[in-house]
Biopython code that builds the backbone (N, CA, C, O; Angstrom):
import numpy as np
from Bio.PDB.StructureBuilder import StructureBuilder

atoms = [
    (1, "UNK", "N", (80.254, 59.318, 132.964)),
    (1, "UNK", "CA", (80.354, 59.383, 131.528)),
    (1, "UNK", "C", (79.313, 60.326, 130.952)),
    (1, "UNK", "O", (79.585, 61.099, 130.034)),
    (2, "UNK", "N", (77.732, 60.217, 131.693)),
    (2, "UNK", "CA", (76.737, 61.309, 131.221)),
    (2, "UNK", "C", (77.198, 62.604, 131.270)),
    (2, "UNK", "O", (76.917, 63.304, 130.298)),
    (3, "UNK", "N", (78.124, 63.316, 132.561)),
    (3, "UNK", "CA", (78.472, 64.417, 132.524)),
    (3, "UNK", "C", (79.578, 64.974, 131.858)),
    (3, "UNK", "O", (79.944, 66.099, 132.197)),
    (4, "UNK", "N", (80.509, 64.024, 130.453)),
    (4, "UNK", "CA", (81.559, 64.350, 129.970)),
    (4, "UNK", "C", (80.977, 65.084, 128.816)),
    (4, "UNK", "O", (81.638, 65.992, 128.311)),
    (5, "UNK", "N", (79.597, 64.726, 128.268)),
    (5, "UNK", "CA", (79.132, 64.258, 127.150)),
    (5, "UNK", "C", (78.538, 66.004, 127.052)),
    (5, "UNK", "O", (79.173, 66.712, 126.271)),
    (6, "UNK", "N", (77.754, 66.445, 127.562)),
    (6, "UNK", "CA", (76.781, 67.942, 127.537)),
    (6, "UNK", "C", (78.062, 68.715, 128.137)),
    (6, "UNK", "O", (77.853, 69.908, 127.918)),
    (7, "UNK", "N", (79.476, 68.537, 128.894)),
    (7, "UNK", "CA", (80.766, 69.451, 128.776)),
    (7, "UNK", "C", (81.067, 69.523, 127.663)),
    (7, "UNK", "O", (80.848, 70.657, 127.237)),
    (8, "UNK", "N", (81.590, 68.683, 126.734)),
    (8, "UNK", "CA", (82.144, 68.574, 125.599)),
    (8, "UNK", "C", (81.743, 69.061, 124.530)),
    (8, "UNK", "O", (82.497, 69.624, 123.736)),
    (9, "UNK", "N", (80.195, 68.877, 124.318)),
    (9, "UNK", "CA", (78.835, 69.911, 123.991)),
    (9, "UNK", "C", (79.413, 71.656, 124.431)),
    (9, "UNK", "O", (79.806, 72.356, 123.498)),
    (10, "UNK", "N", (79.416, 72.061, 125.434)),
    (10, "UNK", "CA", (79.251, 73.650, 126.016)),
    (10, "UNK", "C", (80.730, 73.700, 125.612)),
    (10, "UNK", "O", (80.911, 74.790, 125.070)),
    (11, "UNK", "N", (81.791, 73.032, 125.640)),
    (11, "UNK", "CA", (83.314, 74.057, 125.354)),
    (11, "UNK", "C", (83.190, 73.855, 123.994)),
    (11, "UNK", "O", (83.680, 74.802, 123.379)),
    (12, "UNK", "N", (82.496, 72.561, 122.916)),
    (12, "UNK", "CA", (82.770, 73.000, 121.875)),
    (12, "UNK", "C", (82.221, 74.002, 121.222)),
    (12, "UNK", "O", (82.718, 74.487, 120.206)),
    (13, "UNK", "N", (80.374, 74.674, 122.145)),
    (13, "UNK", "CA", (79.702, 75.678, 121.272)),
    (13, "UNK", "C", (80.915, 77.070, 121.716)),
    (13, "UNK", "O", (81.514, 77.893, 121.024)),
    (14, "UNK", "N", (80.876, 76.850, 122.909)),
    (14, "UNK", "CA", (81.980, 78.496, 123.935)),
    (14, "UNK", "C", (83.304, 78.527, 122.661)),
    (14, "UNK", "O", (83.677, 79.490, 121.990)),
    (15, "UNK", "N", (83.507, 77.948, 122.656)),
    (15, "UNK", "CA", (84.930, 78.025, 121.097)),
    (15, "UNK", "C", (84.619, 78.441, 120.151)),
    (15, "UNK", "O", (85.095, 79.546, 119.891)),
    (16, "UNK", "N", (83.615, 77.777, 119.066)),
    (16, "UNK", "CA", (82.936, 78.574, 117.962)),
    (16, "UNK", "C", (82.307, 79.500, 118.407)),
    (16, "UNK", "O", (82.416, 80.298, 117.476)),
    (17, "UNK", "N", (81.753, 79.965, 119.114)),
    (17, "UNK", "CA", (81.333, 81.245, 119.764)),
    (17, "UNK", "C", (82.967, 82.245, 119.798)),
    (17, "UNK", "O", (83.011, 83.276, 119.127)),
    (18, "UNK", "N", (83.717, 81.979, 120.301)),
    (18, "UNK", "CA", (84.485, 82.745, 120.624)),
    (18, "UNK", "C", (85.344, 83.279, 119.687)),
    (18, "UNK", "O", (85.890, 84.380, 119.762)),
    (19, "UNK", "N", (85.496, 82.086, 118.385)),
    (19, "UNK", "CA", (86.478, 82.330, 117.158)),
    (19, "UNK", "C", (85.550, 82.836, 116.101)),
    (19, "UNK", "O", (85.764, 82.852, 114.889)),
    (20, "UNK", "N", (84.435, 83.267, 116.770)),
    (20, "UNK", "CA", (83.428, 83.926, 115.476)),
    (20, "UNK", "C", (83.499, 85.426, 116.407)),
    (20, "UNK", "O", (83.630, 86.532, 115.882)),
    (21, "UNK", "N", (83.434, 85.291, 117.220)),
    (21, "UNK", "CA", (83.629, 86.693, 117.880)),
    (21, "UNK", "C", (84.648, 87.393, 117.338)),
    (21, "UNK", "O", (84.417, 88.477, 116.802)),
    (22, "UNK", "N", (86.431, 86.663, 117.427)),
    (22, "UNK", "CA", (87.451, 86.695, 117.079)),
    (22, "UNK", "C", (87.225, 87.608, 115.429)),
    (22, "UNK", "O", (87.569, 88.762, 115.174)),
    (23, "UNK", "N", (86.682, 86.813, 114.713)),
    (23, "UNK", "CA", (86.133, 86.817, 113.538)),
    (23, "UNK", "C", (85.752, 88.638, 113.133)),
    (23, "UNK", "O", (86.349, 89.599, 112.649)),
    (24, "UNK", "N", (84.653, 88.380, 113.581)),
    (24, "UNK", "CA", (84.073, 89.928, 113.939)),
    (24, "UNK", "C", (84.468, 91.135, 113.896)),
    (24, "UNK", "O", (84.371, 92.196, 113.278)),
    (25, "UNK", "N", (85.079, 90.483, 114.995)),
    (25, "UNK", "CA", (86.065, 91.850, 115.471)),
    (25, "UNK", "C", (87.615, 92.288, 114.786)),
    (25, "UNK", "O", (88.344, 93.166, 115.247)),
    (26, "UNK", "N", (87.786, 91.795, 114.077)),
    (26, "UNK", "CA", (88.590, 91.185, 112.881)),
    (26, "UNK", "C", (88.442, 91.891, 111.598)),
    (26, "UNK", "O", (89.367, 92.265, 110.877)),
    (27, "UNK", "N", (87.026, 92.051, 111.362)),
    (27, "UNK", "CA", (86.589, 92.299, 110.395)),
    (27, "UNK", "C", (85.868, 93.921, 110.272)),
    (27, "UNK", "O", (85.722, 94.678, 109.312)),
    (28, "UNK", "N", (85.460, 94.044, 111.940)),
    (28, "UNK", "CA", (85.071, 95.636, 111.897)),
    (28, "UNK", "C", (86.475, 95.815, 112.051)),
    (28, "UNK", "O", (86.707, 94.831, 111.348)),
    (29, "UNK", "N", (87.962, 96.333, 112.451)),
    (29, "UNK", "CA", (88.822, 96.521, 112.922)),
    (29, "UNK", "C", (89.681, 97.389, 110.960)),
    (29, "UNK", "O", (90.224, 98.435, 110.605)),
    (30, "UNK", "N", (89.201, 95.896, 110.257)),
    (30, "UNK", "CA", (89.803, 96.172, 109.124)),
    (30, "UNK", "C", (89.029, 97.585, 107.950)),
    (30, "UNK", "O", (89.466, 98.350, 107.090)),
    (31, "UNK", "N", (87.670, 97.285, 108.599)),
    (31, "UNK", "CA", (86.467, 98.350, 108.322)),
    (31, "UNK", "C", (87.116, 99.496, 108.437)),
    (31, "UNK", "O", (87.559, 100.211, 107.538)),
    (32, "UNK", "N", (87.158, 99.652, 109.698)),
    (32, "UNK", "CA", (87.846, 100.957, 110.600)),
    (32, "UNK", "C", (89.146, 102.005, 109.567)),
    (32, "UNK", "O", (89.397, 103.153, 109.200)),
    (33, "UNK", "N", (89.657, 100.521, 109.496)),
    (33, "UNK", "CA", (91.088, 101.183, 109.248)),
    (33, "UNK", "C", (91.025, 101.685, 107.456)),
    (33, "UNK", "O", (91.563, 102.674, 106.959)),
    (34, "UNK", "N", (90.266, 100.730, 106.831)),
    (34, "UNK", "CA", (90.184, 101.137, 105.354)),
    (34, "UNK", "C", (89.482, 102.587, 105.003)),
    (34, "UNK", "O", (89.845, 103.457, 104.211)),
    (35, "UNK", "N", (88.198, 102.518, 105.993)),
    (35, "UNK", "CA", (87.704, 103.797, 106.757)),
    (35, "UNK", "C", (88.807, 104.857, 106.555)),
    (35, "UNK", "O", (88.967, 105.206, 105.386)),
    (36, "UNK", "N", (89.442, 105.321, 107.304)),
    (36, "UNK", "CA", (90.813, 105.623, 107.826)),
    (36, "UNK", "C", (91.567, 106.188, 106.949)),
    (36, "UNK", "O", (91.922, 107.366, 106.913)),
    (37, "UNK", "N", (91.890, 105.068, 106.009)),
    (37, "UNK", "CA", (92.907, 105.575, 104.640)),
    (37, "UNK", "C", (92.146, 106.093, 103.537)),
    (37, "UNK", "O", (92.736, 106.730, 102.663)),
    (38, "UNK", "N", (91.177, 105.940, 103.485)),
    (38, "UNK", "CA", (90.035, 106.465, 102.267)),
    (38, "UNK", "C", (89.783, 108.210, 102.606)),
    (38, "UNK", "O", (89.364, 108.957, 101.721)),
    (39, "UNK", "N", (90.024, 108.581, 103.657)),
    (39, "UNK", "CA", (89.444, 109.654, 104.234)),
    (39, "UNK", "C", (90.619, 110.298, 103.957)),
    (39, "UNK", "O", (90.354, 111.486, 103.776)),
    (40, "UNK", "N", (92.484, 109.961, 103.766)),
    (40, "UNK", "CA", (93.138, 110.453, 103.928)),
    (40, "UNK", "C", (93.846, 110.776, 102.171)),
    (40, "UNK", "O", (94.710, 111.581, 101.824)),
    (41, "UNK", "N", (92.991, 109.701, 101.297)),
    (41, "UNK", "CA", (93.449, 110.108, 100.111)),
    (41, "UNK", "C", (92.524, 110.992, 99.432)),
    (41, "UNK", "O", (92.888, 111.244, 98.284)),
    (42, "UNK", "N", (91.447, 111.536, 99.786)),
    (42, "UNK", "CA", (90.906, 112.712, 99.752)),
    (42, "UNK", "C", (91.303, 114.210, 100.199)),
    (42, "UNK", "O", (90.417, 115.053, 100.340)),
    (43, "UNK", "N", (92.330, 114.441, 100.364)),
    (43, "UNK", "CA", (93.421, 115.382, 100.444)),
    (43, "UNK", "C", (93.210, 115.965, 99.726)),
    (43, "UNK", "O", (92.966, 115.141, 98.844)),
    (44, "UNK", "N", (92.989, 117.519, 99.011)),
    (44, "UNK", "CA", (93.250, 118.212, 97.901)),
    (44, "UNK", "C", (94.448, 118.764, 97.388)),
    (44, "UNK", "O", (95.084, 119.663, 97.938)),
    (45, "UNK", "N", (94.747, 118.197, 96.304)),
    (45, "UNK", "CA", (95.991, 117.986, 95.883)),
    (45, "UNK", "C", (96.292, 119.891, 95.635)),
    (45, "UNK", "O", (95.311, 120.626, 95.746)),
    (46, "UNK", "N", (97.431, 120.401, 95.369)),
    (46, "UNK", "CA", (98.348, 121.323, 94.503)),
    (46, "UNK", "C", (97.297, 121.839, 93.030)),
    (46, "UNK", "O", (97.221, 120.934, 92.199)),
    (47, "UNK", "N", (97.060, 122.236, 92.912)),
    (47, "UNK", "CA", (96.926, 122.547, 91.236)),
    (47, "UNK", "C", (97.865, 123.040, 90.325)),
    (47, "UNK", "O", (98.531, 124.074, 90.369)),
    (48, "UNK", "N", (97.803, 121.845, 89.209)),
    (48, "UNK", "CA", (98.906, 121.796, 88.017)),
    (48, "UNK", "C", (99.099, 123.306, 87.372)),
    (48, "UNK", "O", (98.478, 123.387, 86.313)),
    (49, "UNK", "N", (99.721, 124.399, 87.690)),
    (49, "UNK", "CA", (99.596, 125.568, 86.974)),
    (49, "UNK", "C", (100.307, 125.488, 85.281)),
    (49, "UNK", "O", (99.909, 125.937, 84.206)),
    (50, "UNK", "N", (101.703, 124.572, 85.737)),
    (50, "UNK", "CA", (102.357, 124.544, 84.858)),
    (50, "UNK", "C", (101.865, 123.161, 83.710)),
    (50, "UNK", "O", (102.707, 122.434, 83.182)),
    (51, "UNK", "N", (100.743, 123.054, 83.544)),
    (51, "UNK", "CA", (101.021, 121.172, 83.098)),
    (51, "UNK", "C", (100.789, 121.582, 81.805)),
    (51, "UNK", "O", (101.022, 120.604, 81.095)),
    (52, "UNK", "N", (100.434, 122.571, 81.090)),
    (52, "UNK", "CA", (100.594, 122.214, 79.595)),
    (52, "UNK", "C", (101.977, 122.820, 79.135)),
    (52, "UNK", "O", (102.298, 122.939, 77.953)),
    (53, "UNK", "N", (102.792, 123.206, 80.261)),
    (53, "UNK", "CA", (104.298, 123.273, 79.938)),
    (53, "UNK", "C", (105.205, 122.166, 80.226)),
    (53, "UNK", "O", (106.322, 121.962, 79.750)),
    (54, "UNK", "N", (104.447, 121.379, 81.213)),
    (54, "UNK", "CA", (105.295, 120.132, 81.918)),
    (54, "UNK", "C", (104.811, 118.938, 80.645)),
    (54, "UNK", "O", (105.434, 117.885, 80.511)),
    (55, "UNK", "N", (103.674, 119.287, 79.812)),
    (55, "UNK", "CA", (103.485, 118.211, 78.981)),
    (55, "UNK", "C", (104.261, 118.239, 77.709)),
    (55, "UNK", "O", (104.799, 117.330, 77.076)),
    (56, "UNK", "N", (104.169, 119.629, 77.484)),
    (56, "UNK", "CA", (105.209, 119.820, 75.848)),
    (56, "UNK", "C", (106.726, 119.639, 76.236)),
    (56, "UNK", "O", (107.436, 119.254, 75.307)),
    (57, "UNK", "N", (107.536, 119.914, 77.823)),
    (57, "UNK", "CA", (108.619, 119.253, 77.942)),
    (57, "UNK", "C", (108.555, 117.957, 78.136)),
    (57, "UNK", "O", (109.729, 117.595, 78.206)),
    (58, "UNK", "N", (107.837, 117.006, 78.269)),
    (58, "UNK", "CA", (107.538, 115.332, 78.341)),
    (58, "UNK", "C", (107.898, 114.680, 76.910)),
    (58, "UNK", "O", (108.734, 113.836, 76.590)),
    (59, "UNK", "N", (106.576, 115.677, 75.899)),
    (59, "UNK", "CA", (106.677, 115.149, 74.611)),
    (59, "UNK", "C", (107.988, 115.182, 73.559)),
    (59, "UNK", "O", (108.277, 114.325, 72.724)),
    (60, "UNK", "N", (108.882, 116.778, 73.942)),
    (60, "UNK", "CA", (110.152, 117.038, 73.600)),
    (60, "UNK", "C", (111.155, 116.056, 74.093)),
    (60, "UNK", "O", (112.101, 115.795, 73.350)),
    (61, "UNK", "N", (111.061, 115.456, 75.305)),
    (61, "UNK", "CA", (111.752, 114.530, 75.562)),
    (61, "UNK", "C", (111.894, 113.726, 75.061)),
    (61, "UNK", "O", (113.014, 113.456, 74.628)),
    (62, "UNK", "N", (110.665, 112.805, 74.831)),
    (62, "UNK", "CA", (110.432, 111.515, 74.194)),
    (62, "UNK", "C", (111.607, 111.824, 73.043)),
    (62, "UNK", "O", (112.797, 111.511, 73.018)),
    (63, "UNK", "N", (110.555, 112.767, 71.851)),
    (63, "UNK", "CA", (111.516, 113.465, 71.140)),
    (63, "UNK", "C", (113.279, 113.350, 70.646)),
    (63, "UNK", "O", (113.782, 112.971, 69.589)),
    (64, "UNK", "N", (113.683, 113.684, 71.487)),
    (64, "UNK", "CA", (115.031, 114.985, 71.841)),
    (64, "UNK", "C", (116.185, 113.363, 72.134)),
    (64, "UNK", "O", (117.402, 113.294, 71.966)),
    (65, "UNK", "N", (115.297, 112.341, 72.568)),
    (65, "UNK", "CA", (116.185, 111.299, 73.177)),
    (65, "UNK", "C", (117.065, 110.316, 72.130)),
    (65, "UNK", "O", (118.160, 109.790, 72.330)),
    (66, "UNK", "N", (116.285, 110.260, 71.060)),
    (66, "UNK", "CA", (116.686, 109.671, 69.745)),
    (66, "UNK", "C", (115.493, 108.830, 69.614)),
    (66, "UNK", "O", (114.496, 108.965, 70.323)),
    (67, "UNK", "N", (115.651, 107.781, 68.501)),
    (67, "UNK", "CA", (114.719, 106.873, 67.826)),
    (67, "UNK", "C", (114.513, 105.792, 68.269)),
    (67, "UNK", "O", (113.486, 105.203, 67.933)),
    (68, "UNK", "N", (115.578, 105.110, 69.302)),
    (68, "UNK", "CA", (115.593, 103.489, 69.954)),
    (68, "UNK", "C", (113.896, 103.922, 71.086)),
    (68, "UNK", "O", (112.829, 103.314, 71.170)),
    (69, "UNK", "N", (114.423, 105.299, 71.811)),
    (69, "UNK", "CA", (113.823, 105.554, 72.821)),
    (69, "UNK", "C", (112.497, 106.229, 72.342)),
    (69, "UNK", "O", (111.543, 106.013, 73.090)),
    (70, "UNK", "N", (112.287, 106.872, 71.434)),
    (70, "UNK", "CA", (111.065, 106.627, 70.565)),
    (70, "UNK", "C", (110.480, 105.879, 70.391)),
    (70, "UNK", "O", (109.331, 105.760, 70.817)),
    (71, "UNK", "N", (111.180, 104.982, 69.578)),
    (71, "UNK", "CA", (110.152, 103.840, 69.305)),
    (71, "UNK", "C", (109.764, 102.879, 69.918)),
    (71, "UNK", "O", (108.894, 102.136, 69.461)),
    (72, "UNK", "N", (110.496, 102.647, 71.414)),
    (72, "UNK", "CA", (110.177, 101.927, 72.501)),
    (72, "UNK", "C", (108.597, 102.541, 73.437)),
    (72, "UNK", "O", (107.789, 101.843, 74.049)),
    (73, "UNK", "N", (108.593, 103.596, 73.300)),
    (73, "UNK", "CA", (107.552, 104.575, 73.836)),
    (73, "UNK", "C", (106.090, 104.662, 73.135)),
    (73, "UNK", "O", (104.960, 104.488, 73.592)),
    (74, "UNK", "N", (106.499, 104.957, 72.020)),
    (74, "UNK", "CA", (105.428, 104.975, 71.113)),
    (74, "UNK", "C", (105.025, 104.057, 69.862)),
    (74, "UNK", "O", (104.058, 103.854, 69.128)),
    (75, "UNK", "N", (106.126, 103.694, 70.025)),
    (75, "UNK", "CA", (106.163, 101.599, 68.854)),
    (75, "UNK", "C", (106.377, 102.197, 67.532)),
    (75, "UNK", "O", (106.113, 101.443, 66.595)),
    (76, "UNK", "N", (106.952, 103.819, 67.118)),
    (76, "UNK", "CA", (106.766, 103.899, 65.708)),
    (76, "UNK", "C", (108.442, 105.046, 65.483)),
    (76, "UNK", "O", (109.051, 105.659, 66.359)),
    (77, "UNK", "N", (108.687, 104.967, 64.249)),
    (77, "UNK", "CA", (110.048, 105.969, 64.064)),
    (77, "UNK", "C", (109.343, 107.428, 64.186)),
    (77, "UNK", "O", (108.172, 107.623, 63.861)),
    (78, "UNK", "N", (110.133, 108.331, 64.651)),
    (78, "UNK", "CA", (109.409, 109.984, 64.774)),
    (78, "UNK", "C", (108.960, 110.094, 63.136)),
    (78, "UNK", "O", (107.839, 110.601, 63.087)),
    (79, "UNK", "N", (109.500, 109.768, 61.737)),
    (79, "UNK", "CA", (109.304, 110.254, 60.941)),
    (79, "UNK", "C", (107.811, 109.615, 60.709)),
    (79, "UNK", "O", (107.161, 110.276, 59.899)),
    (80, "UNK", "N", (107.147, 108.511, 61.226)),
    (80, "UNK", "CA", (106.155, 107.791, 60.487)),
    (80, "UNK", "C", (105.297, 108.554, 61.612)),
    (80, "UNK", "O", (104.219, 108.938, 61.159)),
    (81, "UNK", "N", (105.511, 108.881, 63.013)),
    (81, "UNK", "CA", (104.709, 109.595, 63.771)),
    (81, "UNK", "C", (104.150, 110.735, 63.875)),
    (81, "UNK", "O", (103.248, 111.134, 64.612)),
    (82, "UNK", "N", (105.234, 111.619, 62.453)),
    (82, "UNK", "CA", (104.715, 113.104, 62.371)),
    (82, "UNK", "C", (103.625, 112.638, 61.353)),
    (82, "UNK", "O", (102.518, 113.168, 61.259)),
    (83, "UNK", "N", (104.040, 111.645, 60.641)),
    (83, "UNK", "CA", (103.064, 111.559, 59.187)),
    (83, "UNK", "C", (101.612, 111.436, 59.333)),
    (83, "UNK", "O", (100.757, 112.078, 58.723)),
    (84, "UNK", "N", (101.366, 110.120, 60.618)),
    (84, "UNK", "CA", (100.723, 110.071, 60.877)),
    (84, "UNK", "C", (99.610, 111.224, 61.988)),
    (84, "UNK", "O", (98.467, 111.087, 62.423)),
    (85, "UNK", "N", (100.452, 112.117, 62.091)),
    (85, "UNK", "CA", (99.942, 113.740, 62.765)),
    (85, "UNK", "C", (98.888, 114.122, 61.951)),
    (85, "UNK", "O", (97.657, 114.091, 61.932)),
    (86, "UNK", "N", (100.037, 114.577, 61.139)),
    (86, "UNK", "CA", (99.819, 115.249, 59.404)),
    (86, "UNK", "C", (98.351, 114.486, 59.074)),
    (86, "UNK", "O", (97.347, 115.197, 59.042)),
    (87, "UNK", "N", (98.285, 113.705, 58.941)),
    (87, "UNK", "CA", (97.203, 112.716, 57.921)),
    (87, "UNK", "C", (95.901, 112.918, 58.885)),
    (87, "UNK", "O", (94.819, 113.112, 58.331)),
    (88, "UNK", "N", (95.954, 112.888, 59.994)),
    (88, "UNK", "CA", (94.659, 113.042, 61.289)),
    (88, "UNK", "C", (94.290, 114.044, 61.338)),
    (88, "UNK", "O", (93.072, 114.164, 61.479)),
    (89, "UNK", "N", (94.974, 115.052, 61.266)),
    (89, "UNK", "CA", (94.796, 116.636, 61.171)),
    (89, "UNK", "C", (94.245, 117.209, 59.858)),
    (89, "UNK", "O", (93.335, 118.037, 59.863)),
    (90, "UNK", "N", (94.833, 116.736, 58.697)),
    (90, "UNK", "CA", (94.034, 117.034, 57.190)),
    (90, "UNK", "C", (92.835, 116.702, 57.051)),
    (90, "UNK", "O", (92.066, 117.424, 56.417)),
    (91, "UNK", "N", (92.435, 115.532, 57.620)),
    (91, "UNK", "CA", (90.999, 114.924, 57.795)),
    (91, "UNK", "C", (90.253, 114.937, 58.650)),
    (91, "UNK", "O", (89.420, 114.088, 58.969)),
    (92, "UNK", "N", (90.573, 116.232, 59.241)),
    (92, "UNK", "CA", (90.221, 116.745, 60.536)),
    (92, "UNK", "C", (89.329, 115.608, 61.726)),
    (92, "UNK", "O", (88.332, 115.518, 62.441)),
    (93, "UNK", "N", (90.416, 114.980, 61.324)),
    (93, "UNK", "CA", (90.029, 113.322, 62.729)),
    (93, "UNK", "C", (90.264, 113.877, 64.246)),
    (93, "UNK", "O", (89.468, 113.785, 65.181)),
    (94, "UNK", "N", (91.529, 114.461, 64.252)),
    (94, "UNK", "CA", (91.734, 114.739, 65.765)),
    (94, "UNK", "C", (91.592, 116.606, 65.471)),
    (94, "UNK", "O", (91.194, 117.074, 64.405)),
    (95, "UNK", "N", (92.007, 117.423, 66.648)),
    (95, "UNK", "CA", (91.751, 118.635, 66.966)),
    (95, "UNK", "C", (92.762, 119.006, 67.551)),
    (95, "UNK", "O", (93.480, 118.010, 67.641)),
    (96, "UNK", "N", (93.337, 120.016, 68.091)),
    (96, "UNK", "CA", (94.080, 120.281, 69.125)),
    (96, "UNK", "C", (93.262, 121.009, 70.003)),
    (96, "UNK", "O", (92.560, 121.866, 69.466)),
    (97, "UNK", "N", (93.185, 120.891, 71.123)),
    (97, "UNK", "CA", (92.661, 121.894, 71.893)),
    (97, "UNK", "C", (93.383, 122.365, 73.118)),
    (97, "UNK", "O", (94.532, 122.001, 73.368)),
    (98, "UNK", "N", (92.722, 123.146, 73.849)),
    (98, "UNK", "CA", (93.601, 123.838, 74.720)),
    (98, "UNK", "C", (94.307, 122.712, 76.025)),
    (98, "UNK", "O", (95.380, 122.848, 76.613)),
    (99, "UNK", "N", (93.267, 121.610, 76.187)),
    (99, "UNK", "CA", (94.270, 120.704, 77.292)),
    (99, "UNK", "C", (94.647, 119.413, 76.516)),
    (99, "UNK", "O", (94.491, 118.278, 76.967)),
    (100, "UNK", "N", (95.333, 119.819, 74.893)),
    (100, "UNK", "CA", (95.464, 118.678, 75.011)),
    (100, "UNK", "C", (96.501, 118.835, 72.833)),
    (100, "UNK", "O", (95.975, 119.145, 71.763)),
    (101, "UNK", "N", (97.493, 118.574, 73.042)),
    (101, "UNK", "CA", (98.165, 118.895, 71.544)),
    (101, "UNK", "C", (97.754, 117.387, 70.477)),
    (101, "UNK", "O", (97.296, 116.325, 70.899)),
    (102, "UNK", "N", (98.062, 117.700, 69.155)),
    (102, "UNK", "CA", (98.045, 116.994, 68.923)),
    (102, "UNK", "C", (98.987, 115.307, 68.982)),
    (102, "UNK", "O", (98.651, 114.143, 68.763)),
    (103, "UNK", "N", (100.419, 116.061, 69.442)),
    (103, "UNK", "CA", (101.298, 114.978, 69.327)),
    (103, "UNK", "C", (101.125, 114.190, 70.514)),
    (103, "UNK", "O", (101.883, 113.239, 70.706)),
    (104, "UNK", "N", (100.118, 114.504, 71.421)),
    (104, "UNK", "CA", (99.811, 113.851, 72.607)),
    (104, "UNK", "C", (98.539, 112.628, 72.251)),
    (104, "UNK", "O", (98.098, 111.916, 73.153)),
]
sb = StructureBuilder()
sb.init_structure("model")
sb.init_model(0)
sb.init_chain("A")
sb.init_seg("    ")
for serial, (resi, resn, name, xyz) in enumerate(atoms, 1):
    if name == "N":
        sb.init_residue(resn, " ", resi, " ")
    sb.init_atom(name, np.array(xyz, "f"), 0.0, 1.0, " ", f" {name:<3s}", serial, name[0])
structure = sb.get_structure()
């Protein structure tokens, strides 16, 4: 019976030993791999040549689609959206500048 007692002792430390190992290795593995994908979304993308043409066809869209699809987009009718252009621009609140219009 003395010798069941210090076995039962050594397989239960050899187990937690082993499922912390498990553990570990588990955990550098996931290291590795996040490692891995971080390195790969650092890619250098294309440069946008066209994007302040791809943006004024975006905004024409919105636009061009009618008023349901307007006002789902931007929460307001085109006529209250130019007004509100108009009124930011007189009080020289907003600007237009080169990356960036006002209706944007």
């Amino acid at each position: 019976m003395d010798d069941k007692i210090p076995a039962t002792i050594l397989g239960a430390a050899v187990s937690v030993l082993a499922v912390g190992h498990l553990i570990m290795e588990y955990y550098k593995l996931r290291v590795r791999t996040r490692s891995i994908s971080r390195i790969s979304d650092h890619i250098p993308r294309q440069p946008y040549i066209d994007r302040a043409y791809l943006r004024e066809i975006y905004m024409n869209s919105l636009i061009c689609r009618g008023d349901i699809n307007y006002i789902d987009q931007i929460r307001m009718k085109p006529v209250a959206f130019y007004e509100l252009c108009n009124i930011l621009t007189r009080y020289n609140l907003v600007r237009q500048s080169k990356n960036m219009s006002i209706k944007e």
